[in-house]
PAMI-958789 format. One line per 8 residues: number of its first residue (from 1); their letters; for each residue x, y, z of N, C-alpha, C. Coordinates in nm, 3 decimals. Example, Ala and Ser with C-alpha at 12.3 -4.5 7.8 and 13.67 -1.06 7.14 Angstrom:
BEGIN
1 = as = 1.319,-0.569,0.780,1.230,-0.450,0.780,1.320,-0.330,0.780 ~ 1.285,-0.225,0.708,1.367,-0.106,0.714,1.290,0.003,0.787
# end
This chain:
BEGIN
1 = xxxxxxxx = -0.199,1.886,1.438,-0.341,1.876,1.406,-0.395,1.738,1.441 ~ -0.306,1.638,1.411,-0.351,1.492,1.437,-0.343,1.481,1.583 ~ -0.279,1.525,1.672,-0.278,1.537,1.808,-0.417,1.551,1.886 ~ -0.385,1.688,1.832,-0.541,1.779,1.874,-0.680,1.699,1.871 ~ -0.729,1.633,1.709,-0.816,1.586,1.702,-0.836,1.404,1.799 ~ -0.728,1.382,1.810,-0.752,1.295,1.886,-0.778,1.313,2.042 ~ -0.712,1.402,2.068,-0.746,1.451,2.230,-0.894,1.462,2.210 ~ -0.968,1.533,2.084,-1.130,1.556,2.095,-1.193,1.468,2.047
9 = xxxxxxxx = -1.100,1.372,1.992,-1.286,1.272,1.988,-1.238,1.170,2.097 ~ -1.086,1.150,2.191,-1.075,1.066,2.290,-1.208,1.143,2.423 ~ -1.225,1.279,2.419,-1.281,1.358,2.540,-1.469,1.334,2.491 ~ -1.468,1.289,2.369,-1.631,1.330,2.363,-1.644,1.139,2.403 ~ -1.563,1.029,2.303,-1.584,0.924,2.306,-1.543,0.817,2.397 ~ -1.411,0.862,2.437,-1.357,0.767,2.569,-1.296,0.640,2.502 ~ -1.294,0.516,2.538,-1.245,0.423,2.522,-1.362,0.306,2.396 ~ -1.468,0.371,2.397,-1.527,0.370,2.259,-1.483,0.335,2.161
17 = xxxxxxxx = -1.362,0.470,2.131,-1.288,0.512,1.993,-1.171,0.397,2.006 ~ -1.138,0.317,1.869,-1.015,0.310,1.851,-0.932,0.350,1.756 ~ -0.823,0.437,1.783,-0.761,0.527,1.686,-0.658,0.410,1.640 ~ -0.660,0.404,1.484,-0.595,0.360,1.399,-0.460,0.406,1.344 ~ -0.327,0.406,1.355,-0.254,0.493,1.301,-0.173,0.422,1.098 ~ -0.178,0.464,1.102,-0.177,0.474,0.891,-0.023,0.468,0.887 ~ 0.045,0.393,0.844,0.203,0.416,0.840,0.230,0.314,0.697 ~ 0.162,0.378,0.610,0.233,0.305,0.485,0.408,0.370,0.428
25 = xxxxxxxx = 0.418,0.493,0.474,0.556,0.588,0.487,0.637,0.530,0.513 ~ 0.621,0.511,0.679,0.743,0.434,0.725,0.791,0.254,0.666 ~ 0.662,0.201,0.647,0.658,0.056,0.633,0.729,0.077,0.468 ~ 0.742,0.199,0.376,0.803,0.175,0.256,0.929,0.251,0.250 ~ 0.941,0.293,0.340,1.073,0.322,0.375,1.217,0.236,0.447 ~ 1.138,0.174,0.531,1.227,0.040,0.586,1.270,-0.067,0.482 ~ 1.138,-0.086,0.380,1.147,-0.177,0.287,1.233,-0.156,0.201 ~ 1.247,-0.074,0.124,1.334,0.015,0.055,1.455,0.016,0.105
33 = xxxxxxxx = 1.529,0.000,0.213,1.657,0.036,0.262,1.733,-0.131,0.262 ~ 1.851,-0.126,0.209,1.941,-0.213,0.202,1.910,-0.297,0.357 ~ 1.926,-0.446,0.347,1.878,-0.493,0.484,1.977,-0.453,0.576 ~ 2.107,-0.435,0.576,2.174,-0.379,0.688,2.144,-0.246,0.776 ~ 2.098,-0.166,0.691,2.011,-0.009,0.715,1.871,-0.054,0.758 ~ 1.832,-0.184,0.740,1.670,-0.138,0.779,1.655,-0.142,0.922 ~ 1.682,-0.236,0.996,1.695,-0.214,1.191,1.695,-0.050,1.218 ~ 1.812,0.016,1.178,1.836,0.153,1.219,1.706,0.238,1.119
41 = xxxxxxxx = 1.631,0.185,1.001,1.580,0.284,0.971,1.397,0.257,1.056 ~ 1.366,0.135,1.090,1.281,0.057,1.157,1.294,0.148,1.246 ~ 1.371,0.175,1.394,1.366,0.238,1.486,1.335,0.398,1.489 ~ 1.416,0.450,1.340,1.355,0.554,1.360,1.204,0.558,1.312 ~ 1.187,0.519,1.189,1.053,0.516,1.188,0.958,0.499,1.261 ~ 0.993,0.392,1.390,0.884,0.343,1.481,0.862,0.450,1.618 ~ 0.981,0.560,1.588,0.992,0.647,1.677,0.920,0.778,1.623 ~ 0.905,0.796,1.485,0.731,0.922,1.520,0.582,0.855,1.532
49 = xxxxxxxx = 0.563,0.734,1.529,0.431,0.702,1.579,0.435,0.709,1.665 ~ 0.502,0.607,1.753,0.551,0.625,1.940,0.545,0.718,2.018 ~ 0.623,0.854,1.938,0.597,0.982,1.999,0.485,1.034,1.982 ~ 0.404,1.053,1.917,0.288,1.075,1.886,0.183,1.015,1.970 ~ 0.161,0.878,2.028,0.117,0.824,2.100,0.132,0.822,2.291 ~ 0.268,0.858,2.267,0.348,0.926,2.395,0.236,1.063,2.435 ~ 0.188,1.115,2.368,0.149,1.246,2.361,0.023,1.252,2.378 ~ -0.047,1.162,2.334,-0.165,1.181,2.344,-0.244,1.149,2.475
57 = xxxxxxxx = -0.395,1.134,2.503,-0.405,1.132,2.592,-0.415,0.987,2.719 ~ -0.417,0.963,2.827,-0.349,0.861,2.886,-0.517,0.798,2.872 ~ -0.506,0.616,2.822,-0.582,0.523,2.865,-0.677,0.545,2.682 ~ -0.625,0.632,2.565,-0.672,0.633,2.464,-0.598,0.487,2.348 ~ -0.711,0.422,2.279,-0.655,0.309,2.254,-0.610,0.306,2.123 ~ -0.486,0.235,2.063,-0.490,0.264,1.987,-0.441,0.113,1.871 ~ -0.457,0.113,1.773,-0.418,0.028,1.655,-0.298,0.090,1.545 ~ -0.232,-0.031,1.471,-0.093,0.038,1.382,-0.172,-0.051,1.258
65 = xxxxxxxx = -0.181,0.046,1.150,-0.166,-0.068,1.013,-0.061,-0.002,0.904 ~ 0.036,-0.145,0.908,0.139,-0.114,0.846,0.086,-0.140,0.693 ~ 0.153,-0.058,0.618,0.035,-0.031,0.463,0.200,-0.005,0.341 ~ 0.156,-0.082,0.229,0.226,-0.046,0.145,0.164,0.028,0.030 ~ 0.018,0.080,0.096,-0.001,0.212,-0.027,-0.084,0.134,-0.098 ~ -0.208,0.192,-0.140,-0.339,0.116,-0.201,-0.391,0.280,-0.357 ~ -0.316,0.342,-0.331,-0.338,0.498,-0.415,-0.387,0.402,-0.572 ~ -0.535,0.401,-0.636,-0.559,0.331,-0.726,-0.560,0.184,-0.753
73 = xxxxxxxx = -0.580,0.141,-0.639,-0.576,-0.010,-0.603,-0.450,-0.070,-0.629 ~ -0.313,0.039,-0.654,-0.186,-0.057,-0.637,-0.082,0.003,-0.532 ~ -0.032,-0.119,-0.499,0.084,-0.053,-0.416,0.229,0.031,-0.450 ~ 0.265,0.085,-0.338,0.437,0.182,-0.351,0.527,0.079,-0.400 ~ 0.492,-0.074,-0.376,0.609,-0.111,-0.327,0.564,-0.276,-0.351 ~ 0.629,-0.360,-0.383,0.622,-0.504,-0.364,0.768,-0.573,-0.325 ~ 0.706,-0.609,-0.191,0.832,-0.677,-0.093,0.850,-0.817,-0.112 ~ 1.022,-0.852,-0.147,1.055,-0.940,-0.164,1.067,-1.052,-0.069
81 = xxxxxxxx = 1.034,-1.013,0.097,0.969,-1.113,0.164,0.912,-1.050,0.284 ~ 0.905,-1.091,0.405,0.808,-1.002,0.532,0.863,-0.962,0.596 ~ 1.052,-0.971,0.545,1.118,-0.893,0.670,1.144,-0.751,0.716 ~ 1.082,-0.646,0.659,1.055,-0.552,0.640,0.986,-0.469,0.741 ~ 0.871,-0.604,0.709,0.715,-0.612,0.806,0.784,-0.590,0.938 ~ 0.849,-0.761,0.940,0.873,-0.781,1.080,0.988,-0.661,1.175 ~ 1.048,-0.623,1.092,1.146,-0.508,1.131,1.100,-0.425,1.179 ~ 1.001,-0.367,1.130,0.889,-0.234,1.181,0.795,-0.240,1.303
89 = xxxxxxxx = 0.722,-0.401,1.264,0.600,-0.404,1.359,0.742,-0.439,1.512 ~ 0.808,-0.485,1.519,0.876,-0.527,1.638,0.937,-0.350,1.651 ~ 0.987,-0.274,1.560,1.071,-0.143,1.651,0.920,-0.074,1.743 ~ 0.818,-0.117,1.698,0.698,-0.032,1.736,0.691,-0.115,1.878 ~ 0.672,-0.250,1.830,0.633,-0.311,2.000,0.754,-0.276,2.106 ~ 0.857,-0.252,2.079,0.979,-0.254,2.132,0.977,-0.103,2.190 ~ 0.921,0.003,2.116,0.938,0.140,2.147,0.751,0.206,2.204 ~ 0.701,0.127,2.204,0.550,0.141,2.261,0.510,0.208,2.377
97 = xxxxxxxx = 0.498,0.332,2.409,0.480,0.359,2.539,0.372,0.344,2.643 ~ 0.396,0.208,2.683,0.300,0.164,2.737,0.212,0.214,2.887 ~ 0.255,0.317,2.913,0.253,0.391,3.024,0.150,0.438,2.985 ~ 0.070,0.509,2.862,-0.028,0.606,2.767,-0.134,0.506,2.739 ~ -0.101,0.364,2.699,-0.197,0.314,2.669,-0.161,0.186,2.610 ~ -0.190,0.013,2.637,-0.105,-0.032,2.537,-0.120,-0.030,2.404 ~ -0.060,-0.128,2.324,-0.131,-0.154,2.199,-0.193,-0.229,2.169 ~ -0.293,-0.204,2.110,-0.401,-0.328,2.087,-0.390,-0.412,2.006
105 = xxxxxxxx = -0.346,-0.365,1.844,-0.315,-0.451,1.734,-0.194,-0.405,1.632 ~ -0.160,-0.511,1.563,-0.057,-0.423,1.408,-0.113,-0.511,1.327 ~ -0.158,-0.454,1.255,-0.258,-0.497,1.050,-0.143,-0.473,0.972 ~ -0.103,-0.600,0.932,0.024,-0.621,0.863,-0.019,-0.618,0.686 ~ 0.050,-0.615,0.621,0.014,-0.634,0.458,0.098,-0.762,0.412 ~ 0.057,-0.843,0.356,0.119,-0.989,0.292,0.053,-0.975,0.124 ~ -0.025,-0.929,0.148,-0.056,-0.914,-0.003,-0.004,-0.754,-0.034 ~ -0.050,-0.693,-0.201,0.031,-0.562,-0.272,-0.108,-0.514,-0.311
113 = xxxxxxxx = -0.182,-0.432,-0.249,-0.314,-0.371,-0.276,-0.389,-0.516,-0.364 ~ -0.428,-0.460,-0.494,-0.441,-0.575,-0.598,-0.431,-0.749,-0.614 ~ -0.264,-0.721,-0.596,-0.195,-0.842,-0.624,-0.187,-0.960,-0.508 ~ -0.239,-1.041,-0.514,-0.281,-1.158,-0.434,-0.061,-1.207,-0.361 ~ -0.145,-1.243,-0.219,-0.025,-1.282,-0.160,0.058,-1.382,-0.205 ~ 0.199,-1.393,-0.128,0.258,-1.507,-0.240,0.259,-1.628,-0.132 ~ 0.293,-1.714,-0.274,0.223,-1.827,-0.228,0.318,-1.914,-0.142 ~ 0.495,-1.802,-0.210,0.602,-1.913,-0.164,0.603,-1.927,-0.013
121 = xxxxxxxx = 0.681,-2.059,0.022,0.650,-2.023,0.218,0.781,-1.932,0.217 ~ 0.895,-1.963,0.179,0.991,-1.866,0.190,0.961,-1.750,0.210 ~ 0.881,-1.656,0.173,0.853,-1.555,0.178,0.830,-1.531,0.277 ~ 0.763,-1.589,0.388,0.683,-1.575,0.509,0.779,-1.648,0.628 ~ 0.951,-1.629,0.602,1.003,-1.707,0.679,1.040,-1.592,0.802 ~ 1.059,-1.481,0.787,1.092,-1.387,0.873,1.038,-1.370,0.975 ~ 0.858,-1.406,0.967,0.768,-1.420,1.076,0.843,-1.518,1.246 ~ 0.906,-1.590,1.162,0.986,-1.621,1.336,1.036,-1.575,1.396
129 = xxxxxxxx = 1.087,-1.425,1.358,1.109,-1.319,1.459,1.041,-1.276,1.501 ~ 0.904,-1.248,1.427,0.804,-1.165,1.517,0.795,-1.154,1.703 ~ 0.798,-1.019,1.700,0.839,-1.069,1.832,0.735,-0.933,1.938 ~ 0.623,-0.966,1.935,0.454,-0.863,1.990,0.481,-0.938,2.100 ~ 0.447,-0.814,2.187,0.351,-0.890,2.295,0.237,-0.981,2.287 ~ 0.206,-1.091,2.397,0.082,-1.139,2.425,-0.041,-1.047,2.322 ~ -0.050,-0.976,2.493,-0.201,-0.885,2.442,-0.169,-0.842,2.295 ~ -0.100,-0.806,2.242,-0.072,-0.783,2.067,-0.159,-0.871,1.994
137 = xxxxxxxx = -0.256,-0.820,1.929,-0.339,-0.885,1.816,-0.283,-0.893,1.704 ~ -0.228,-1.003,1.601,-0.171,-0.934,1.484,-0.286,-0.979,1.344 ~ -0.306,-0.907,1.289,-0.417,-0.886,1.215,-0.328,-0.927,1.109 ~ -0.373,-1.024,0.964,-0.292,-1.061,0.876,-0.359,-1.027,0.790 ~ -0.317,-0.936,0.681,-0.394,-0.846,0.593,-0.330,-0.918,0.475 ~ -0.429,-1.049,0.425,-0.396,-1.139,0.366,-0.514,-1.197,0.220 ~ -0.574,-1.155,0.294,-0.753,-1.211,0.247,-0.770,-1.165,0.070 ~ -0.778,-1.219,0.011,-0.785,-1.184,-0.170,-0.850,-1.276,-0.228
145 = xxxxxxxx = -0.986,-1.231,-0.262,-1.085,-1.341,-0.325,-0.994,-1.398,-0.485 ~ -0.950,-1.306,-0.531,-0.848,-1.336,-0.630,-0.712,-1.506,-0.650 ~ -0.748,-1.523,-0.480,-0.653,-1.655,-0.507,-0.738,-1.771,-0.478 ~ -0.720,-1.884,-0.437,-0.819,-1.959,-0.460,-0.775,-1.999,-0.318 ~ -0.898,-2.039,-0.268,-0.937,-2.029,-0.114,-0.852,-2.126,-0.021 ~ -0.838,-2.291,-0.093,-0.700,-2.355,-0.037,-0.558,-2.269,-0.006 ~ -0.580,-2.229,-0.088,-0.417,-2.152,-0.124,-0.413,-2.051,-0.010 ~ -0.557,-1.965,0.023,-0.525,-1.899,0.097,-0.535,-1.947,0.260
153 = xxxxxxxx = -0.581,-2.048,0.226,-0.614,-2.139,0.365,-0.457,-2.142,0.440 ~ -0.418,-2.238,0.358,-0.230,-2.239,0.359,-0.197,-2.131,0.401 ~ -0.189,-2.024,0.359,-0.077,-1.851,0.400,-0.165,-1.893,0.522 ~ -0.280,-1.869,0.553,-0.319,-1.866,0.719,-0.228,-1.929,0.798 ~ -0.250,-2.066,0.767,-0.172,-2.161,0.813,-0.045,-2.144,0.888 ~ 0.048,-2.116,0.773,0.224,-2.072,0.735,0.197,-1.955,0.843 ~ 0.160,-1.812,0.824,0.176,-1.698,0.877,0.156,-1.775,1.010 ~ 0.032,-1.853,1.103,0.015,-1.871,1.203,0.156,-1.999,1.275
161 = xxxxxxxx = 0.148,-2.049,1.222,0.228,-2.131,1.242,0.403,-2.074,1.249 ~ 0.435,-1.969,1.189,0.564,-1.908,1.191,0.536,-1.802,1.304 ~ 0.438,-1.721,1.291,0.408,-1.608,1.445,0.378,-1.692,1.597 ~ 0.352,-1.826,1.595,0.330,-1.837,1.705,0.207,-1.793,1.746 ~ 0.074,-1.770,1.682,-0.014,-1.728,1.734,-0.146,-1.712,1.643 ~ -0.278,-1.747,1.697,-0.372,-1.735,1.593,-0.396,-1.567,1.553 ~ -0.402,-1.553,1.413,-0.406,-1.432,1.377,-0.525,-1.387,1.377 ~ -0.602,-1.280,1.333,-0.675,-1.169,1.321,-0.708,-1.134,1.135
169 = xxxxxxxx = -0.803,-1.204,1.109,-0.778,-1.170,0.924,-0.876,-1.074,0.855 ~ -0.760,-1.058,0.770,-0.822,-0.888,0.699,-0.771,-0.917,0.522 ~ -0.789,-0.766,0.474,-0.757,-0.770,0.363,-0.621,-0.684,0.381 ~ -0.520,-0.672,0.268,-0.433,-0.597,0.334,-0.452,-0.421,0.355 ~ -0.549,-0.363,0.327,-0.593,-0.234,0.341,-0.755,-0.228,0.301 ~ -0.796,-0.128,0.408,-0.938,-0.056,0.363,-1.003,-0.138,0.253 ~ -1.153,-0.140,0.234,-1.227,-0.122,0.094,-1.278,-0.041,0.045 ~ -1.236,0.069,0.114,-1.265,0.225,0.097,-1.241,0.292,-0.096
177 = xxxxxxxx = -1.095,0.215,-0.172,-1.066,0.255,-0.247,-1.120,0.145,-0.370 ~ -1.225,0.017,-0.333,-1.245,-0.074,-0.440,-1.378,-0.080,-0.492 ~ -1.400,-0.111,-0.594,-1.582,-0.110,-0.623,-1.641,-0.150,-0.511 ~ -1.766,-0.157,-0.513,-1.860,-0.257,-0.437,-1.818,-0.359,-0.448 ~ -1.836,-0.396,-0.549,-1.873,-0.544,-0.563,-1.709,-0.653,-0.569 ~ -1.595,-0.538,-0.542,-1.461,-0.571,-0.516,-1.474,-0.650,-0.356 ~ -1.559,-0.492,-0.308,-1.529,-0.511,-0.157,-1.648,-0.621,-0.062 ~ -1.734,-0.634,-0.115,-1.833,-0.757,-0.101,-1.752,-0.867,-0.133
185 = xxxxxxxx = -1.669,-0.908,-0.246,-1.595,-1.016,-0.240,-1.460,-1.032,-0.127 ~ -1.401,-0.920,-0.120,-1.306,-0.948,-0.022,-1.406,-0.975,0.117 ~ -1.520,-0.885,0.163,-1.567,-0.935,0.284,-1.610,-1.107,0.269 ~ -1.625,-1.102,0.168,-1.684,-1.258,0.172,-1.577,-1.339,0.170 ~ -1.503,-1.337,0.133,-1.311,-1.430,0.145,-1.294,-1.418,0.290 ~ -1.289,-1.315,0.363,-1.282,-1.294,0.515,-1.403,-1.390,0.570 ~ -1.507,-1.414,0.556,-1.556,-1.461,0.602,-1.505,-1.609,0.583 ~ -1.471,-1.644,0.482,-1.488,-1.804,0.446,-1.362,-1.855,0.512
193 = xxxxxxxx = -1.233,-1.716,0.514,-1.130,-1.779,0.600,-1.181,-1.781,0.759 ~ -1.256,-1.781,0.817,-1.308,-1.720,0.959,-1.407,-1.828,0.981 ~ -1.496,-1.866,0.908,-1.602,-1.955,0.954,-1.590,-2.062,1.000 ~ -1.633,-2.049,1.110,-1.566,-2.196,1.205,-1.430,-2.265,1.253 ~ -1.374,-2.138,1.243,-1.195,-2.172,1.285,-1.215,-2.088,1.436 ~ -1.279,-1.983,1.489,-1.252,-1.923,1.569,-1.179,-1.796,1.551 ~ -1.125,-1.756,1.402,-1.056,-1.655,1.401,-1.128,-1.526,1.382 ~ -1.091,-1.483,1.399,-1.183,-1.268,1.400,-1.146,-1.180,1.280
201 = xxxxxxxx = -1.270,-1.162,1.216,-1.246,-1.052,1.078,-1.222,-0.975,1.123 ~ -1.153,-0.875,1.039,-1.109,-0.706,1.080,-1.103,-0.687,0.957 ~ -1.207,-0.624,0.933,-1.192,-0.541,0.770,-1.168,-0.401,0.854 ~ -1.016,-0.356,0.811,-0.968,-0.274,0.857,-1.047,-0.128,0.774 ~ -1.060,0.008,0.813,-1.075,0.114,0.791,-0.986,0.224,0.748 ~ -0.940,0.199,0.615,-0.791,0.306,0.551,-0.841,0.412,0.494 ~ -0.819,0.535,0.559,-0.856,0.661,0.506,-0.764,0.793,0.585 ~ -0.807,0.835,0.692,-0.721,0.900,0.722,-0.546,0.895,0.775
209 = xxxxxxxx = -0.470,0.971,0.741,-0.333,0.879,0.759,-0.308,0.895,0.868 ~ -0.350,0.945,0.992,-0.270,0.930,1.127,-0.448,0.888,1.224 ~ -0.545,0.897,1.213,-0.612,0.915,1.299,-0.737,0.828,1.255 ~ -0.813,0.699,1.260,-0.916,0.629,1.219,-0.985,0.551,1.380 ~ -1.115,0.624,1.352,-1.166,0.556,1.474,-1.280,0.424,1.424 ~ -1.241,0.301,1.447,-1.283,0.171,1.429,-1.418,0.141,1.433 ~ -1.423,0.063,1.414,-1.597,0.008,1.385,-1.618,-0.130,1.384 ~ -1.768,-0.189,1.495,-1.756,-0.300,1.543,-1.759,-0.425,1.393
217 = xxxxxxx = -1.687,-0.561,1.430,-1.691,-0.623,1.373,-1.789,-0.720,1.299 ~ -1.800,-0.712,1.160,-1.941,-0.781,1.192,-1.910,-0.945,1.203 ~ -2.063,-1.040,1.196,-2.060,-1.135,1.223,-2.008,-1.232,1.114 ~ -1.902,-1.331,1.107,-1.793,-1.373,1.035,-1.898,-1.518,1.025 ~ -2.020,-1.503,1.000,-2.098,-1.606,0.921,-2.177,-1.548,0.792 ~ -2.172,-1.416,0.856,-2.247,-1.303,0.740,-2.210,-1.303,0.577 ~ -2.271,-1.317,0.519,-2.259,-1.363,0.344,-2.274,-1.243,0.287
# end
C-alpha cells in the first residue's frame, strides 16, 4: 500500500514531493540489541527501507527520520548514547540504492520525545563514525526549548564538530503530537539555534509511518 501511494503522488507531483520514511521500529530495535548484535541487526533493518526505495519509482526523492517514538509525547526507548543512531543511519547510507534516487537527508533523534538532550559529551562520542555521504544532509533532531539555550548551543557544537559537518536542526520528531503553544516554542528554539549561523531549520513532519511528503522551510528569523 505504501508503495502504491507513492508511485501516485510521485506521478501527479514529480520531484516537488519529498517522501519522508518513519523508522522509529527499526531505530528501537537496533537500540535494544546487545552492542555485538546491533551491526547485524542495523543491516537488516536498513534493508526493508532500502528495498522499499529500490522499488519505487526512479528519480523520486526521498528523506529517513530515525525516531524513537513520540506516542503521548514520550519515547519507546532512552539511549544510553548515539551509537545506535550511528549504526542505523550508516547501514542505510551503506545499503542506499542509489541508482532510484539518492538520499537527501537522515533526521536523527538526540533528544527522548519530551526529555531534553543530554548534556554529557560522552554521549555524543559515536558520531565519529558517522559515516553519510557528502550530499547527505544530517538533520540533528536536538532542539528543546526545555534546556537552556547555551547548553543547547554546545550539543550543536559537539554533534557538529564530532560529524564533521554543519548540521540541519530540528526537534527530534514532528509537532504534530504537542500543544500549540509546545510547538511555537520548539519552532522558536529552532530558530534561535539558526539565526545567523547559516544553519537550516527542518521542523520535520511525523505522521505517517512510511510515506510523508515535506513542506517548504520557513524563514529561520521568523518569531
Amino acid at each position: 500500500a505504501t508503495l502504491n501511494e507513492i508511485r501516485e503522488v510521485h506521478q501527479r507531483a514529480g520531484r516537488d514531493v519529498v517522501f519522508q520514511i518513519e523508522a522509529p521500529v527499526e531505530q528501537v530495535f537496533v537500540a535494544r540489541m546487545p552492542p555485538p548484535l546491533r551491526p547485524l541487526m542495523a543491516m537488516l533493518m536498513a534493508g526493508g527501507i532500502t528495498d522499499l526505495v529500490a522499488r519505487a519509482p526512479a528519480g523520486a526523492r526521498f528523506g529517513i527520520h530515525l525516531c524513537v517514538g513520540d506516542m503521548n509525547h514520550k519515547s519507546l526507548i532512552r539511549m544510553t548514547d548515539a551509537g545506535p543512531i550511528v549504526r542505523l543511519a550508516n547501514a542505510i547510507a551503506r545499503r542506499w540504492p542509489t541508482a532510484v534516487s539518492p538520499l537527501e537527508y537522515i533526521h536523527v533523534p538526540f533528544s527522548a520525545a519530551g526529555v531534553a538532550p543530554p548534556s554529557d559529551a560522552g554521549w555524543y562520542r559515536a558520531l565519529n563514525k558517522l559515516q553519510l555521504p557528502d550530499h547527505v544532509r544530517l538533520v540533528a533532531g536536538f532542539a528543546h526549548p526545555g534546556q537552556a539555550l547555551n547548553e543547547q548551543r554546545a550539543i550543536r557544537d559537539r554533534i557538529e564538530r564530532l560529524s564533521r559537518r554543519t548540521v540541519d536542526i530540528s526537534t527530534t520528531c514532528g509537532p504534530g503530537r504537542s500543544s500549540p503553544d509546545d510547538a511555537k516554542a520548539a519552532l522558536h528554539r529552532i530558530a534561535e539555534l539558526t539565526a545567523l549561523t547559516g544553519h537550516t531549520p527542518c521542523p520535520s513532519i511525523c505522521s505517517m509511518r512510511r510515506c510523508t511528503a515535506s513542506w517548504k522551510y520557513p524563514d529561520s528569523s521568523a518569531q
